[in-house]
ZADO-1210 file (C-alpha; in nm, 4 decimals, padded with zeros to 6 digits):
<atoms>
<atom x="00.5415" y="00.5715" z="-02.4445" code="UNK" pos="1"/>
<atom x="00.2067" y="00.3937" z="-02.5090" code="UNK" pos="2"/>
<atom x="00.3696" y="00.0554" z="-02.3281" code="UNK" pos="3"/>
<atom x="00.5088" y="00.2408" z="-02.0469" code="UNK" pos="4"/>
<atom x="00.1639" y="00.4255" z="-01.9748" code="UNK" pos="5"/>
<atom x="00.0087" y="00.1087" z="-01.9928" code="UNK" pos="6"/>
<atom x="00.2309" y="-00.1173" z="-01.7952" code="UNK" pos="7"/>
<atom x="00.2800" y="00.1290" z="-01.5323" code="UNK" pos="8"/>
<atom x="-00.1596" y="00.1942" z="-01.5408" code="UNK" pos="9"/>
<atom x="-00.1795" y="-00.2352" z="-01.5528" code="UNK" pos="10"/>
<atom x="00.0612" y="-00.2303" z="-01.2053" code="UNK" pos="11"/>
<atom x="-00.0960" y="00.0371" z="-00.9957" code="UNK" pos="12"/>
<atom x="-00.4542" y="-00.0744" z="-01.0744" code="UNK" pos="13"/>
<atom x="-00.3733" y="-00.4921" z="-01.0153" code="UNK" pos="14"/>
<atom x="-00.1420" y="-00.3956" z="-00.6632" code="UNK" pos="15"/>
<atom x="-00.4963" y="-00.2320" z="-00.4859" code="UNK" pos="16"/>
<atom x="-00.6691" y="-00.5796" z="-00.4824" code="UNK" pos="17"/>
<atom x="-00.4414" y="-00.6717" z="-00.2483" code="UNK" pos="18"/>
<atom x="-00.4308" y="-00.3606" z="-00.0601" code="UNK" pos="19"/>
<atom x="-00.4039" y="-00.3280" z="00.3473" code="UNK" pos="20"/>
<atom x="-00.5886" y="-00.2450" z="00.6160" code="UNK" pos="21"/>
<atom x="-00.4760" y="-00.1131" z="00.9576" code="UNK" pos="22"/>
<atom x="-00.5884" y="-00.3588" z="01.2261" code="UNK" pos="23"/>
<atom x="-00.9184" y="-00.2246" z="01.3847" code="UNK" pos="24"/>
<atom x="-00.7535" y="-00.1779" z="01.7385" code="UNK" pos="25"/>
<atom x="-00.7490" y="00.1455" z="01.9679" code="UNK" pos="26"/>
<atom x="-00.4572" y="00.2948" z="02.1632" code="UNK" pos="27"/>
<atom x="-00.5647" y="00.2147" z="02.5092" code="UNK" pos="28"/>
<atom x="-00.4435" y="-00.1768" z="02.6188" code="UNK" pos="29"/>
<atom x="-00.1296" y="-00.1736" z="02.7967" code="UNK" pos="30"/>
<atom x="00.0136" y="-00.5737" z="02.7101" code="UNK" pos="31"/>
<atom x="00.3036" y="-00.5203" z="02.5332" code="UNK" pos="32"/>
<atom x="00.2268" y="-00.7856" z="02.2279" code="UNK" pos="33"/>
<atom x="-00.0916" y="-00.7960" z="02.0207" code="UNK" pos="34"/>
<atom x="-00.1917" y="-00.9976" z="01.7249" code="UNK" pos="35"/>
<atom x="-00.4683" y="-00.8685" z="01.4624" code="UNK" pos="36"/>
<atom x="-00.6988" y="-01.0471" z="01.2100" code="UNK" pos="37"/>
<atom x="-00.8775" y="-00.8583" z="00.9782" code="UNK" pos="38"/>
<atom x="-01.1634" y="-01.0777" z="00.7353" code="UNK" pos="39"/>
<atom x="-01.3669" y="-00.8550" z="00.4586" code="UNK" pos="40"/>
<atom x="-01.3760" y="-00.6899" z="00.1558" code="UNK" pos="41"/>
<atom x="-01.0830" y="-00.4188" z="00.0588" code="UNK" pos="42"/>
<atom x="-01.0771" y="-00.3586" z="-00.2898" code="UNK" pos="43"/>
<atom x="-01.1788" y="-00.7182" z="-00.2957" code="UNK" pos="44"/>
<atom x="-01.1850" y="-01.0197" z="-00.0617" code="UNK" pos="45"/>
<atom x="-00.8299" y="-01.0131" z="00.1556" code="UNK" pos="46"/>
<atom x="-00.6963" y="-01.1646" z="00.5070" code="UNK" pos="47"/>
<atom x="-00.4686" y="-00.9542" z="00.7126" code="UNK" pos="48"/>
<atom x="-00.2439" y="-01.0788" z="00.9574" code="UNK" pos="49"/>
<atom x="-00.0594" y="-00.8762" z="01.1822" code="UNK" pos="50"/>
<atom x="00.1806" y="-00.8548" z="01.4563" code="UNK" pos="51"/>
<atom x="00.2050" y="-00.5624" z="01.7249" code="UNK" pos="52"/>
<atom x="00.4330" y="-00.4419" z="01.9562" code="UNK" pos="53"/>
<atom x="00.3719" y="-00.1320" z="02.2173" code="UNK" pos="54"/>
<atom x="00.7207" y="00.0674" z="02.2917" code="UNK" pos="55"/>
<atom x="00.6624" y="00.3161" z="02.5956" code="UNK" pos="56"/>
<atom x="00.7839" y="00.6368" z="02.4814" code="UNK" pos="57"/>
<atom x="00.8546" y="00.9289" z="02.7469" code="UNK" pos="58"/>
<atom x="00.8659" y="01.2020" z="02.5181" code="UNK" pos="59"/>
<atom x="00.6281" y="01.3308" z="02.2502" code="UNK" pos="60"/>
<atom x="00.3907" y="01.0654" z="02.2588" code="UNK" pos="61"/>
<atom x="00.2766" y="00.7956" z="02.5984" code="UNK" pos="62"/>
<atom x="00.3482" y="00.5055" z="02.3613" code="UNK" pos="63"/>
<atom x="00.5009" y="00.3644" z="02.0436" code="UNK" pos="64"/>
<atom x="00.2626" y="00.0857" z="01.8457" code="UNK" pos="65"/>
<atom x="00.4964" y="-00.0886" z="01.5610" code="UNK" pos="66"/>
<atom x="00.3091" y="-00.3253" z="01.3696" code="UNK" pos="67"/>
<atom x="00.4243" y="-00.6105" z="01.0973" code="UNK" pos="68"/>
<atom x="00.0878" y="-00.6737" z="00.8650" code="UNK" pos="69"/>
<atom x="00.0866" y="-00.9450" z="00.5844" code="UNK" pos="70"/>
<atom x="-00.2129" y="-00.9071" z="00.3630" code="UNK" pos="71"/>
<atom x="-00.3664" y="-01.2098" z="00.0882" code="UNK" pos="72"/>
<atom x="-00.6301" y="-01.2220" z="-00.1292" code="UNK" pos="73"/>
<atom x="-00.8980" y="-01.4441" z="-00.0162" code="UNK" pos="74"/>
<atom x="-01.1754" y="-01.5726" z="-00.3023" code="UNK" pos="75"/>
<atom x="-01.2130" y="-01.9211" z="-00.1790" code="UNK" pos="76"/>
<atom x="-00.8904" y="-01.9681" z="-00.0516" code="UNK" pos="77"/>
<atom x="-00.6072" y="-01.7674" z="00.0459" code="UNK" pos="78"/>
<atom x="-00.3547" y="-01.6905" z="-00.2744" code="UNK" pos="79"/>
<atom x="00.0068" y="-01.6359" z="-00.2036" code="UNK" pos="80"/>
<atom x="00.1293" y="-01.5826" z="-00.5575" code="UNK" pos="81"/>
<atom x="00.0049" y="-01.1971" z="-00.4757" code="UNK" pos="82"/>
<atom x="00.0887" y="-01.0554" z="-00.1246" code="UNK" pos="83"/>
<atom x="00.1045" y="-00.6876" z="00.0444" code="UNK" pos="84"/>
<atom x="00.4285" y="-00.6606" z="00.3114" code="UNK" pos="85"/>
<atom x="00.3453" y="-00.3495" z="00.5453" code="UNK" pos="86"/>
<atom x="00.5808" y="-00.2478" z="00.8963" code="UNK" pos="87"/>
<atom x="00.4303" y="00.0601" z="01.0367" code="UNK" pos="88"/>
<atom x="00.4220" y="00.2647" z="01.3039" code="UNK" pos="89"/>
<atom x="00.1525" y="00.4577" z="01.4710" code="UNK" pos="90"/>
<atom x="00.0775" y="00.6467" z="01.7775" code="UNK" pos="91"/>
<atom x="-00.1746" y="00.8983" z="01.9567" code="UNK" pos="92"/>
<atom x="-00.0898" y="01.2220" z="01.8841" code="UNK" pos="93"/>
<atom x="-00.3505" y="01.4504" z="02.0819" code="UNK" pos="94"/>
<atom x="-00.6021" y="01.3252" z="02.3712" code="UNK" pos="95"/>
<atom x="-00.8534" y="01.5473" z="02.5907" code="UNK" pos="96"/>
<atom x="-01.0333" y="01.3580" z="02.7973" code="UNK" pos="97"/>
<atom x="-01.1917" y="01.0095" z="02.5420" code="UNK" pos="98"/>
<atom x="-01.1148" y="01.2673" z="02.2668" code="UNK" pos="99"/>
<atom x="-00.8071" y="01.1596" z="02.0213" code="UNK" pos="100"/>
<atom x="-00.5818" y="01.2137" z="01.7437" code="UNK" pos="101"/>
<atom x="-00.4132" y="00.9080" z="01.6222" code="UNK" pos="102"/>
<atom x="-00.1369" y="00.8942" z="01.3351" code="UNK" pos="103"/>
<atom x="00.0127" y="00.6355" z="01.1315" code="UNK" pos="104"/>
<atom x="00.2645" y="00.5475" z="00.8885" code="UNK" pos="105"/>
<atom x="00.3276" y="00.2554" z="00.6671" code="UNK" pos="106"/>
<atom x="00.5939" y="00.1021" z="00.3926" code="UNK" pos="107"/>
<atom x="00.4075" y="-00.1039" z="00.2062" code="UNK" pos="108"/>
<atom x="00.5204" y="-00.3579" z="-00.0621" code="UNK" pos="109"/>
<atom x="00.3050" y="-00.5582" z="-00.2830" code="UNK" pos="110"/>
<atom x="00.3779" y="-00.8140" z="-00.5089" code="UNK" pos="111"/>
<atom x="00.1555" y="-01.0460" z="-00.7469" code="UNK" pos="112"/>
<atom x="00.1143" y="-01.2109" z="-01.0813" code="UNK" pos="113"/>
<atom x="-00.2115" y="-01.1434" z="-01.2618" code="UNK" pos="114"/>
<atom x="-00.0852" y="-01.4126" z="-01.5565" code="UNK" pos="115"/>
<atom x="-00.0381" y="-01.1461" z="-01.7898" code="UNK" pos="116"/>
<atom x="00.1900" y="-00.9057" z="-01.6077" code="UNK" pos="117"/>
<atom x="00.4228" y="-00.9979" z="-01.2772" code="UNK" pos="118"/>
<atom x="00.4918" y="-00.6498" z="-01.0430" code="UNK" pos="119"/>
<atom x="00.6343" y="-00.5484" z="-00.7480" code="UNK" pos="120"/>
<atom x="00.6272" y="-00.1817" z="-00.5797" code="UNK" pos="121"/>
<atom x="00.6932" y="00.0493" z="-00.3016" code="UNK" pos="122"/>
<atom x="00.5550" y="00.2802" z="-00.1274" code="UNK" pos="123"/>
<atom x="00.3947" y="00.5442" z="00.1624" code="UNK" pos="124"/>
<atom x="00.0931" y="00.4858" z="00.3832" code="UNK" pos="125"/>
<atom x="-00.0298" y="00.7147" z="00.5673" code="UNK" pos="126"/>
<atom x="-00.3373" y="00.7864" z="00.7480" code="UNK" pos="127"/>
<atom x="-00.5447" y="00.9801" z="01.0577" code="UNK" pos="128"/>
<atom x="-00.7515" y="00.8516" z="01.2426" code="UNK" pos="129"/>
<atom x="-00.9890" y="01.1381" z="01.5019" code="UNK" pos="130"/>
<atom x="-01.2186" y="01.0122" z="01.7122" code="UNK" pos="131"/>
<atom x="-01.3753" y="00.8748" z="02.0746" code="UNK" pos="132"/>
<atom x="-01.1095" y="00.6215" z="02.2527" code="UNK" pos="133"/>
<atom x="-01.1445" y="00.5138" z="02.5472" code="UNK" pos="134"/>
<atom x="-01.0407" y="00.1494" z="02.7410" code="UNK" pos="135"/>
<atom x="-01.2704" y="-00.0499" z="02.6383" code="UNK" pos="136"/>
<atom x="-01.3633" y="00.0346" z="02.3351" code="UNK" pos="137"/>
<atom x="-01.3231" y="00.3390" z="02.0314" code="UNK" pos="138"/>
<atom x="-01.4616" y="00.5252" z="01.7396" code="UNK" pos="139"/>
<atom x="-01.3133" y="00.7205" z="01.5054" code="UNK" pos="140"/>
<atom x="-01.3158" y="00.8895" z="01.1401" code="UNK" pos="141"/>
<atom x="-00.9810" y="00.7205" z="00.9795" code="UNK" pos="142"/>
<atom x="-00.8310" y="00.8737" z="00.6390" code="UNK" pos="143"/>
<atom x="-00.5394" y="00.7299" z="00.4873" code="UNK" pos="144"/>
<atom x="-00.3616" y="00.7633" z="00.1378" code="UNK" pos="145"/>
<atom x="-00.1445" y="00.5247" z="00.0210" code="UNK" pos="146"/>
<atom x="00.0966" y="00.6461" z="-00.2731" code="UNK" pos="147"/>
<atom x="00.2611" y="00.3934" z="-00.4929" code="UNK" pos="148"/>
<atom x="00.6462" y="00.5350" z="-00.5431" code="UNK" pos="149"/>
<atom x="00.7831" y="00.2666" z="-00.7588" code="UNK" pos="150"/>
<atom x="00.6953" y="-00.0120" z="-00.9574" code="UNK" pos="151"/>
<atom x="00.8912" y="-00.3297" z="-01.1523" code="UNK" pos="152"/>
<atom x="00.6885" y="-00.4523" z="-01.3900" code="UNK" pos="153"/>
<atom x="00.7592" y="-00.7462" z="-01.6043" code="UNK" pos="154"/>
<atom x="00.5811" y="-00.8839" z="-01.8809" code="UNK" pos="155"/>
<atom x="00.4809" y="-01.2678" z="-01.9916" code="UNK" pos="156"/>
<atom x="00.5229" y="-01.3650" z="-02.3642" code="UNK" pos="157"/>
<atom x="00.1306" y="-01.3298" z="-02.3777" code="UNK" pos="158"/>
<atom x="00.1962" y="-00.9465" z="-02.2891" code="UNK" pos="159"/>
<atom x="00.4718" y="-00.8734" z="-02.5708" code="UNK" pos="160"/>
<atom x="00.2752" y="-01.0332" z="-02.8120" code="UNK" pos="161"/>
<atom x="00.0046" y="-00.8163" z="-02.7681" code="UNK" pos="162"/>
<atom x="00.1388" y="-00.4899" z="-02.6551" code="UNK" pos="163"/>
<atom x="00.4167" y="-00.3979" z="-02.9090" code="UNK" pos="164"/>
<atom x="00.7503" y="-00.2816" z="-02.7776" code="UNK" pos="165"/>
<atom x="00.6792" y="-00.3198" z="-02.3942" code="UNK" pos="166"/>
<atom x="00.9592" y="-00.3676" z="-02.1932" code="UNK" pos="167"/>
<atom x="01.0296" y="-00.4794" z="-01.8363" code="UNK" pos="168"/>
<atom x="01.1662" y="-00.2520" z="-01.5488" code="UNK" pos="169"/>
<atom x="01.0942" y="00.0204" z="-01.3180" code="UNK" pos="170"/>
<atom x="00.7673" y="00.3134" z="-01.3574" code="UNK" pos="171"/>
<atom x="00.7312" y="00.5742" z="-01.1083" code="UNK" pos="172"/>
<atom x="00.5017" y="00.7302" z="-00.9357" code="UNK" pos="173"/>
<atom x="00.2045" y="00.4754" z="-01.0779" code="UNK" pos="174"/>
<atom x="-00.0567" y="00.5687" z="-00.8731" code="UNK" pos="175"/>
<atom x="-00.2217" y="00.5705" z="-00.5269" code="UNK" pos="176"/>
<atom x="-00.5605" y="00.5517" z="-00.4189" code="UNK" pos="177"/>
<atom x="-00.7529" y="00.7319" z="-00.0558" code="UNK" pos="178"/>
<atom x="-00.9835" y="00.5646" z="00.2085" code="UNK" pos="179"/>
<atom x="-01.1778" y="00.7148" z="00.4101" code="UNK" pos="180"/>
<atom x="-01.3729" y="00.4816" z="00.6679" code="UNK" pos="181"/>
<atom x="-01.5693" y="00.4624" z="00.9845" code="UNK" pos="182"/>
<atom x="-01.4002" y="00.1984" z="01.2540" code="UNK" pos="183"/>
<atom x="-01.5381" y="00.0958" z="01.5637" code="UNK" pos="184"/>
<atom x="-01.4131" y="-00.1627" z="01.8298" code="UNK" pos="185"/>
<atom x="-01.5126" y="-00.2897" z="02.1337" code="UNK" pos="186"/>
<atom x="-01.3079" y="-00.4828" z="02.4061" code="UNK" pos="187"/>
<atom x="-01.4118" y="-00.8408" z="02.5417" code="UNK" pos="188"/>
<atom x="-01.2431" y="-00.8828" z="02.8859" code="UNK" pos="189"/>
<atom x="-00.8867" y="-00.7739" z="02.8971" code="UNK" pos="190"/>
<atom x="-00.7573" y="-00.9321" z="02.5939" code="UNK" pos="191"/>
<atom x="-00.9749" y="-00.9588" z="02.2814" code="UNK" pos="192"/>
<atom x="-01.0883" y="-00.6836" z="02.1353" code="UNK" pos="193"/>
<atom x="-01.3585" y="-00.6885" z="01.8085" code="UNK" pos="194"/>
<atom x="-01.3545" y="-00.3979" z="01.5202" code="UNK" pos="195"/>
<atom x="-01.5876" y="-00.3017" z="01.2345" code="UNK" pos="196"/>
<atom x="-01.4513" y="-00.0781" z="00.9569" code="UNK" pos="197"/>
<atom x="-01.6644" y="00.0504" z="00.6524" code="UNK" pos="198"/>
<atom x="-01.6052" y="00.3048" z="00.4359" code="UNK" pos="199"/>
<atom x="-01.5105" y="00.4499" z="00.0269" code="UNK" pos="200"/>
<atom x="-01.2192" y="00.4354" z="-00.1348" code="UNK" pos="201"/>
<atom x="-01.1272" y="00.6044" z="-00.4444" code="UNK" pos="202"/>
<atom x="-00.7989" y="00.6162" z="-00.6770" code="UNK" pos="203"/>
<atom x="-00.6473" y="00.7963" z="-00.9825" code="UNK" pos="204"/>
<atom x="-00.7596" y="01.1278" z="-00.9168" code="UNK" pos="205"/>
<atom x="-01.0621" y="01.0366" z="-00.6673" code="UNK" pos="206"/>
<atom x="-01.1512" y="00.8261" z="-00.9570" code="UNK" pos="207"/>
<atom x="-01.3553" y="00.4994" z="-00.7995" code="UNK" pos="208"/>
<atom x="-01.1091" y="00.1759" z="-00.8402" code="UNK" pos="209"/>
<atom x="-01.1974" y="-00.0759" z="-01.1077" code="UNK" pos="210"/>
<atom x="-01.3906" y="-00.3044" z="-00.8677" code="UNK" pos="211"/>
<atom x="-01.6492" y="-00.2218" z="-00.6240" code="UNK" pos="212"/>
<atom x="-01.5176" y="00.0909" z="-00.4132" code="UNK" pos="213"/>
<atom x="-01.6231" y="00.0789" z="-00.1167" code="UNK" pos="214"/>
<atom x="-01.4418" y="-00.1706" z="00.2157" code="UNK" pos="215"/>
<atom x="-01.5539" y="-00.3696" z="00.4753" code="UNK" pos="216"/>
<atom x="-01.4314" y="-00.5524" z="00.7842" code="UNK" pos="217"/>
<atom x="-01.4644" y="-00.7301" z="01.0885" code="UNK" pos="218"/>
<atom x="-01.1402" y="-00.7579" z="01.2910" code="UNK" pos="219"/>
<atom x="-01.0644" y="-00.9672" z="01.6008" code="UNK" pos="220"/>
<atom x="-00.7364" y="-00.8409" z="01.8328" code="UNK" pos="221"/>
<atom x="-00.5624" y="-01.0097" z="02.0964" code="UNK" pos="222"/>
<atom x="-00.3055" y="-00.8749" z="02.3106" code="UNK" pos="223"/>
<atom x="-00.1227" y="-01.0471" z="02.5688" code="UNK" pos="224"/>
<atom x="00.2832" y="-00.9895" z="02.7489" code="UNK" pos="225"/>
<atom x="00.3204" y="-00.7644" z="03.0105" code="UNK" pos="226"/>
<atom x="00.1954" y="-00.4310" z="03.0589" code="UNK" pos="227"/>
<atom x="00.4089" y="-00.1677" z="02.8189" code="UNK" pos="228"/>
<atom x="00.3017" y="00.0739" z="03.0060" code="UNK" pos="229"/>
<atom x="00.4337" y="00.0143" z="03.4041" code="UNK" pos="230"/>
<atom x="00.5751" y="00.2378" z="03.5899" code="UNK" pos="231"/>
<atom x="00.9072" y="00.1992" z="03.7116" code="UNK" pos="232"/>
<atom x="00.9626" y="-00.0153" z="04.0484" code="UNK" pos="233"/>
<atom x="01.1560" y="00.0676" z="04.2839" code="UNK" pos="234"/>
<atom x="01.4837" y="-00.0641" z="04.3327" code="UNK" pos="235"/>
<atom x="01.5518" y="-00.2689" z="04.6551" code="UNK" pos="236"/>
<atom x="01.8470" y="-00.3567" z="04.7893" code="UNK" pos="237"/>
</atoms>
């Protein structure tokens, strides 16, 4: 029982290094395609790359955002032996006037090798985001929790030798961790759009994470495609 605790305690706390942040981009272009870059400290230094796609919606909500995000750990170069996978979806749920209530929801899956343990897990992001958003610009109070359902773990020869009786396979839940951040973005022309993000996050229990616990990031947007958000045209014969 002592390995399992500790394996499954050695995956959930490694996976949060590499952990993901939403791209710092309101609800209000129309271009049907956007791509997000988000530079900073989350957990600890990372690079997020993303992909977005608007899908008009008629019912419920004005418009669908689906997103693909890739996120790497960046010390002095980008490492791809640990990643973070995330689709998503997210959408404005309530507007009055510049006044907004945004959701989203996430599947992340990470995967990395910290030379003593190699992991991989799944699991549920999900966050809120309230706040001022208007064209041109928006912000907003965002909270999001990210739970981590399910984790592989396996262990190096290092590992077995040290921890007696460990074994390799699944442990779940193993953790999850809460953000709670301050974004801001402003458009430049009809295209880019620039986003600040800063905030606290905490884990195990509102316990602060291992390394500093607090996030910070500049992101830089671009959209481009046709507008998502047309109206119909008339049909002439």
């Amino acid at each position: 029982m002592r390995a399992v605790a500790l394996a499954a305690a050695i995956g959930a706390t490694a996976v949060p290094a590499v952990a993901s942040a939403s791209p710092i981009s309101g609800y209000q272009g129309e271009q049907e395609n956007a791509t997000h870059v988000n530079l900073g400290w989350n957990s600890a230094p990372a690079v997020e790359l993303a992909y977005g796609r608007t899908i008009p919606m008629e019912r419920l909500v004005r418009r669908l955002d689906l997103e693909l995000g890739l996120t790497l750990p960046a010390f002095l170069v980008m490492e791809v032996d640990s990643f973070r996978l995330e689709p998503a979806a997210r959408a404005m749920l309530l507007q009055r006037g510049g006044w907004g209530l945004a959701a989203r929801l996430g599947l992340p899956v990470h995967a990395g090798d910290n030379q003593t343990f190699q992991f991989a897990s799944v699991g549920a992001h999900t966050g809120l985001a309230g706040g001022y958003f208007r064209r041109g610009g928006f912000i907003a109070l965002e909270v999001e929790y990210t739970a981590i359902l399910s984790t592989y773990v396996a262990a190096s020869d290092r590992a077995r030798a040290t921890y007696e009786g460990i074994r390799d396979g699944f442990y779940a839940p193993t953790g999850g961790y809460l953000d709670a951040s301050l974004a801001f973005a402003l458009s430049i022309g009809s295209s880019l759009e620039l986003g600040l993000r800063a905030g606290y996050r905490s884990t195990h229990g509102l316990e602060p994470p291992p390394l500093v616990p607090f996030r910070a990031e500049v992101g830089l947007s671009y959209a481009f495609g046709t507008s998502a958000a047309a109206p119909p045209q008339e049909i002439k014969q």
